[in-house]
N, C-alpha and C positions, 0 to 999 in steps of 0.2 A: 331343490329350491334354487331360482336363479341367485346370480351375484344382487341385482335391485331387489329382488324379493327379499332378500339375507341384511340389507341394509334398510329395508323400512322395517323389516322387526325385532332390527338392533336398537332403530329411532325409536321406537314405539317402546322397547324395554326399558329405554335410557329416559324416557317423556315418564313412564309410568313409577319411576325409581324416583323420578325428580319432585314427580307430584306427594308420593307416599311422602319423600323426608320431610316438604311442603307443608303438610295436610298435620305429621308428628309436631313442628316448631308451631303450629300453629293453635293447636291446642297446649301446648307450654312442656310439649316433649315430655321423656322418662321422668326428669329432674322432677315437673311437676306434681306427678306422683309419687315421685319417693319421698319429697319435700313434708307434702302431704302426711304420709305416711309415719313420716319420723315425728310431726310435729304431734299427734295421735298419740304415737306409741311412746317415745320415750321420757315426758313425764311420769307418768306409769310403773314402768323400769326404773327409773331414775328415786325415784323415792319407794317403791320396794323396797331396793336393795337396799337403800341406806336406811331406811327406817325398819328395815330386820321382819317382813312377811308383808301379805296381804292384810291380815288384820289393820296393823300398823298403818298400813296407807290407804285403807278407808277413813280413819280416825285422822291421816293428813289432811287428805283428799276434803274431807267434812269441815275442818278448823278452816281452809285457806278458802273456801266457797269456788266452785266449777270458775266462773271470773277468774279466779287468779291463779289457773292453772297455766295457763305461758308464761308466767312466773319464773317456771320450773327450766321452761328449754331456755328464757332468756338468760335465768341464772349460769345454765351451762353453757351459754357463749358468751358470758362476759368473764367467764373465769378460766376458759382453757382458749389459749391462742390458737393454736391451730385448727380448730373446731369452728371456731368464730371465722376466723380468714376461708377457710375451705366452704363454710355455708356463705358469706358473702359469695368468692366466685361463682358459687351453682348458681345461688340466686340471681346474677350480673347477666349469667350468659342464658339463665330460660326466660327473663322480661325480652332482653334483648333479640332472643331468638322469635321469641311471638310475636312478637311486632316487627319485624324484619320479612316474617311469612306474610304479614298484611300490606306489605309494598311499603316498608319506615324507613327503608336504605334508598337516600339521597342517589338519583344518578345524575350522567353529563361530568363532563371533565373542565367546566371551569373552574374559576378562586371559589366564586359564591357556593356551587356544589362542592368543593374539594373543603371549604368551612368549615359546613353542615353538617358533610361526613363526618370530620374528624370530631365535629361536637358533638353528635350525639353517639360516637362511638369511646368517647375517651372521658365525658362528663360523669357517667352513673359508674367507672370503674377508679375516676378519681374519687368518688363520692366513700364509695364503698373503703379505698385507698385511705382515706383520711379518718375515717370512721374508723379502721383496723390500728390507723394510728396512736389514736388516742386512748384508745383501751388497752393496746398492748404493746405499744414502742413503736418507731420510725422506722424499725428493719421490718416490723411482719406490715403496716403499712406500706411500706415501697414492692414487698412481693407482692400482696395482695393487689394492689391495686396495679404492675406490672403484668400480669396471669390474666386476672378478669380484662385486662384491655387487649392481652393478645388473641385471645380466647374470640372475642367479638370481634377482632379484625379479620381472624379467621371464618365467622359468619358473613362480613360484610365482603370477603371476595368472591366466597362462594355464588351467594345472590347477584353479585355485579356482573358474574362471568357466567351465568344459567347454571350452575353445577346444583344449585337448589333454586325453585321460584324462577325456573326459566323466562317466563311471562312476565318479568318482572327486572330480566336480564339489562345490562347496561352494552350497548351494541356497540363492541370496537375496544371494549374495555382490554388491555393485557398485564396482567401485573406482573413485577417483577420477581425475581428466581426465589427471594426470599420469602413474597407471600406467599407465592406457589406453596414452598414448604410449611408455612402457617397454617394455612388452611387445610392444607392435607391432615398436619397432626392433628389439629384442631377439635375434630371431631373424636377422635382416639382419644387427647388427654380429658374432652370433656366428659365422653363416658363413665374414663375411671373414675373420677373426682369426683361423678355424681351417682354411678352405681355401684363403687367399690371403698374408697375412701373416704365419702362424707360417713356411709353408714355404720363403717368398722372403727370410726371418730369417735361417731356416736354412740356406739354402744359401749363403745370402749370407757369414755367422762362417765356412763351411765351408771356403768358398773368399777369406777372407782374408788367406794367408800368415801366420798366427800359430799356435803351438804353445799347444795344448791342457790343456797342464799347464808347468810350472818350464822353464827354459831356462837350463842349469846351466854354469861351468866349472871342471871337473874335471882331479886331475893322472890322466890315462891313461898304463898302460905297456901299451908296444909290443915287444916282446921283451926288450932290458935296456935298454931308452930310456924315459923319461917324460917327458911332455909335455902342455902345457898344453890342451883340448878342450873342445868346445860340444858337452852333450850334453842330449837331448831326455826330462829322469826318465820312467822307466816303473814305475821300484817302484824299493825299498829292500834289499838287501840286507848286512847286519852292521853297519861304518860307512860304508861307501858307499851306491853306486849304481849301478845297472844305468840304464842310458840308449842315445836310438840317438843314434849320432855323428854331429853334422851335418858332421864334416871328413871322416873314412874310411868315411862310409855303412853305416855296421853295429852294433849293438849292444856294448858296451862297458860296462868294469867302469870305474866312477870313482871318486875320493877326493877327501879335502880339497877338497869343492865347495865352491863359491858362487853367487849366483843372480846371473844378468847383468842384473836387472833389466828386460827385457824377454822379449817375449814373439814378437818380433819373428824370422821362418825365409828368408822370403821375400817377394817384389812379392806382393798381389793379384792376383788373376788377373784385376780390370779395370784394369790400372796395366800 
């Protein structure tokens, strides 16, 4: 094979590698199916385990109505920080990444494009940034929102300089030593964090012995008895509550709740 022959089927390797990564963000990448995937499965997991068998959690499953099964995962990223912060950045950089595959990254090197970039690269990772804030303090809000914005500037060089969405490349573009290094990692720490650490997060809150939402006690009546009860809120109804009973194993009507202040069902499943 000549020397030109060796370099149009190096282009031709290097055209075909560009299109594939291309063709991956543009359906919403791995993230999107794993995303998928967790959202599925680990309701499921998540109230098994704490509600002590499959019995148990079709009897949840039936009380909370199919509706209010995201319930379940919201409940688990609003109560573990790290879990909440880690599903923000996947989520930050696979919108970002699909639309970045359909030509969304701003090119041209004046103010008005240099804006644009920085807006819609750094608006949905402050967003997320802020959101992380507020539910779990100012330090997991400044990583959060820190990661998710590098994470997407690392997208945003790649496309600018052809390294993915050739076709779409910014001509003459060079960035500096330090994007260079961004974007290189870029792609590495987003793998882990979307196929290594969101799911070992999640299985992990899943199978920690903790309820998902309030952990209430309630006056329960039992035919013409009432009595004091730990019940698991599922919804609201009038001035009670509908919950599952962690004393009688069954869904139940409560009153005059109060939150027991923990959240605490059972051991861990590594304890």
């Amino acid at each position: 094979m000549s020397d030109q022959d060796q370099d149009q089927y190096e282009d031709q390797h290097e055209d075909q590698q560009i299109a594939r990564a291309q063709a991956v963000d543009s359906k919403g990448g791995p993230g999107h199916t794993l995303l998928l995937a967790l959202a599925l499965a680990l309701p499921c997991v998540k109230v098994t385990y704490t509600v002590g068998g499959e019995a148990n959690a079709r009897g949840v499953f039936v009380g909370m109505e199919p509706a209010n099964w995201p319930d379940v995962v919201l409940g688990m990223l609003l109560t573990e920080p790290a879990l909440g912060a880690v599903f923000g950045i996947v989520v930050s950089r696979v919108v970002f990444a699909l639309f970045a595959a359909r030509g969304a990254v701003p090119q041209g090197h004046s103010w008005a494009d240099t804006a644009r970039r920085i807006a819609l690269t750094a608006v949905n990772p402050f967003a997320v940034g802020l959101i992380a804030a507020c539910f779990y303090g100012p330090w997991w809000g400044l990583a959060t929102g820190l990661i998710a914005f590098a994470l997407r500037e690392g997208v945003v060089v790649e496309y600018r300089t052809g390294r993915r969405g050739k076709r779409h490349h910014d001509v003459g573009y060079r960035p500096s030593g330090w994007l260079r290094g961004v974007a290189g990692a870029e792609q590495w720490i987003a793998a882990a964090l979307t196929v290594l650490v969101l799911p070992l997060l999640a299985f992990n809150v899943a199978l920690d012995g903790k309820a998902w939402t309030s952990v209430l006690e309630c006056q329960v009546q039992n035919g013409t008895e009432t009595s004091t009860q730990r019940l698991i809120e599922l919804g609201r109804k009038g001035n009670g509550v509908v919950g599952w009973n962690l004393d009688t194993e069954e869904v139940s009507n409560g009153a005059g709740c109060e939150d027991t202040g923990s959240l605490r069902v059972r051991e861990a499943w590594w304890e």
